[in-house]
N, C-alpha and C positions, 0 to 999 in steps of 0.2 A: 504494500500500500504506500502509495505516496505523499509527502506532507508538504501542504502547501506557504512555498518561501521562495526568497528570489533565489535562485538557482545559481546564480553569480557571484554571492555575498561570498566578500574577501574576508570576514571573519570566519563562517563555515570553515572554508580552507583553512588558515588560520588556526583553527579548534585542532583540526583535525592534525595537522604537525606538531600542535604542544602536546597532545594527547599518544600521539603515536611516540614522541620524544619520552614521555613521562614513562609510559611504557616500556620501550625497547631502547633507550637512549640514544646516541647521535642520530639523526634523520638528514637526509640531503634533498633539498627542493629542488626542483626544477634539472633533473641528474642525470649526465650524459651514459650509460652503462657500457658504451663503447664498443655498439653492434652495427657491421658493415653488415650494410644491404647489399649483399652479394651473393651466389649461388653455392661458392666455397662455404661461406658458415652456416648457408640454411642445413649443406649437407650434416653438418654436424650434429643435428637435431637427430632423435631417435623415428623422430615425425615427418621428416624430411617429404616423405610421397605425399602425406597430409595437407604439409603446407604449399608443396607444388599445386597441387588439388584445387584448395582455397584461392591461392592466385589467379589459376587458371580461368577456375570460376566466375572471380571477380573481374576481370580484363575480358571475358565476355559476355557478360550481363547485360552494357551496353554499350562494347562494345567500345570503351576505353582504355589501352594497352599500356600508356607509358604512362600514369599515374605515380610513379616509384621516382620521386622530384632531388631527394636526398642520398649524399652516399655513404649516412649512418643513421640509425634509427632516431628521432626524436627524440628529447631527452622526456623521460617518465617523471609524473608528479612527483613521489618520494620514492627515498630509496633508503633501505636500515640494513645499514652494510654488516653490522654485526651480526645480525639475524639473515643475514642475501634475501630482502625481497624485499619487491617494490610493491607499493599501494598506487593505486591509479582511481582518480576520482573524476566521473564522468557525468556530464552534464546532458542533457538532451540529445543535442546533437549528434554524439555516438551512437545512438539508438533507430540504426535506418535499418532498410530491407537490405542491402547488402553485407550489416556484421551481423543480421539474421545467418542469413546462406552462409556466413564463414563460422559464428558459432554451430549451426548445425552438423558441419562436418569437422569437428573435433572428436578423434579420435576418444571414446573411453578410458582410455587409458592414460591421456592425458591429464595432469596434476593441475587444479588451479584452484584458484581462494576466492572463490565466489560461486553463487549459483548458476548455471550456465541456463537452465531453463527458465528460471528468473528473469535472466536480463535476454533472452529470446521472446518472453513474452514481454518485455518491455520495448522493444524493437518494434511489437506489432503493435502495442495501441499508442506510442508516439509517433511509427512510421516516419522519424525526423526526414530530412533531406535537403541538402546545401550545394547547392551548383556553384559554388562563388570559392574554385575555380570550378571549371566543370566534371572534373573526374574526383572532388573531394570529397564526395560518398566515397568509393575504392579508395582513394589515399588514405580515409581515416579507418575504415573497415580491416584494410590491410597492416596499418601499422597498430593498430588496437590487438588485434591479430599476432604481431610479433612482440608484443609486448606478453602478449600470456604464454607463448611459447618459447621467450628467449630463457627460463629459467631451463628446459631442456635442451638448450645448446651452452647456457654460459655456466651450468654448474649450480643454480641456484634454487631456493626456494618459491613455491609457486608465487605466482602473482595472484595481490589481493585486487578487487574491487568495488569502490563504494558508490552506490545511487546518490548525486549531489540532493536529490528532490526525497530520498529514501528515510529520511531523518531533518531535523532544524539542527545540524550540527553544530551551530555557535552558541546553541543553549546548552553543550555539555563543558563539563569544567573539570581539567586537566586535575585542579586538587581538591576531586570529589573522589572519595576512594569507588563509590558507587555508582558514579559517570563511569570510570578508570575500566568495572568489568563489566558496564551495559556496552562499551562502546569494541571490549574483547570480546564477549559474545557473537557481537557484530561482522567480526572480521574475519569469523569460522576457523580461526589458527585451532588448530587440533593438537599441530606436535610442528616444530620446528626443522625436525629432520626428517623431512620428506623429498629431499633432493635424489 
């Protein structure tokens, strides 16, 4: 269910880094993880047909090919290097018909920290869509994409993800010990060695 706030609010963000900090200590905003978009390191995924798959898919969907603008991954929201995994907080706009089509063909066996049927079915009743540029559904489909799969090429722990509209996250507070494990619960960490 989603809770109605501006989906933007720099404090949200904000919450969500002291919180993640209080938590798991150092956190890194805005964090390059230093993954070439190139064919050598997808191979290195244990997913690798998977993610050829996804590409594929998405370069003909409609039929926009060279969407792949960068020659390293975007940097990800946070990153808690002591624990290897990034949190990625996602606003609307992530949630088109094309990171539909690319959640749906993940592999089961693929490791990730969020609900994957969740945020499919949040794809379908926001159905976002961004033409500005024109292939920037695929561009972000795709890198959303290598962001939940770079922990099985770089070694890491799954990737978390939070709904920006899923919560009022600047109403929780970093030294509420009781914020501290609604906002763990939240984050589905089970066990930290899941690599």
């Amino acid at each position: 269910m989603s809770v109605s706030h501006y989906e933007r609010c720099k404090e949200c963000k904000e919450r969500v880094y002291e919180i993640l900090t209080a938590l798991y200590g150092k956190v890194e905003r805005n964090y390059n993880i230093n993954l070439p978009l190139n064919e050598n390191e997808m191979e290195k995924s244990l997913h690798y047909k998977n993610l050829m798959e996804i590409y594929s898919i998405l370069q003909n969907y409609r039929g926009y090919s060279e969407f792949v603008r960068a020659k390293k991954l975007p940097n990800v929201d946070y990153y808690i290097k002591e624990h290897d995994f990034i949190v990625e907080f996602d606003e609307s706009q992530h949630f088109t018909p094309l990171r539909k089509l690319a959640l749906e063909k993940y592999p089961e066996e693929l490791k990730i920290g969020f609900n994957k049927e969740k945020w499919i079915n949040l794809c379908e009743s926001i159905n976002a869509k961004d033409n500005d540029p024109i292939y920037r559904d695929e561009q972000r489909a795709w890198y959303d994409t290598l962001r939940d799969f770079a922990p099985s090429i770089l070694n890491l722990n799954p990737t978390i993800r939070l709904y920006s509209k899923g919560h009022i996250w600047c109403d929780l507070d970093a030294n509420k010990e009781e914020d501290l494990e609604k906002f763990e619960k939240i984050l589905l960490i089970r066990n930290f060695n899941q690599k």
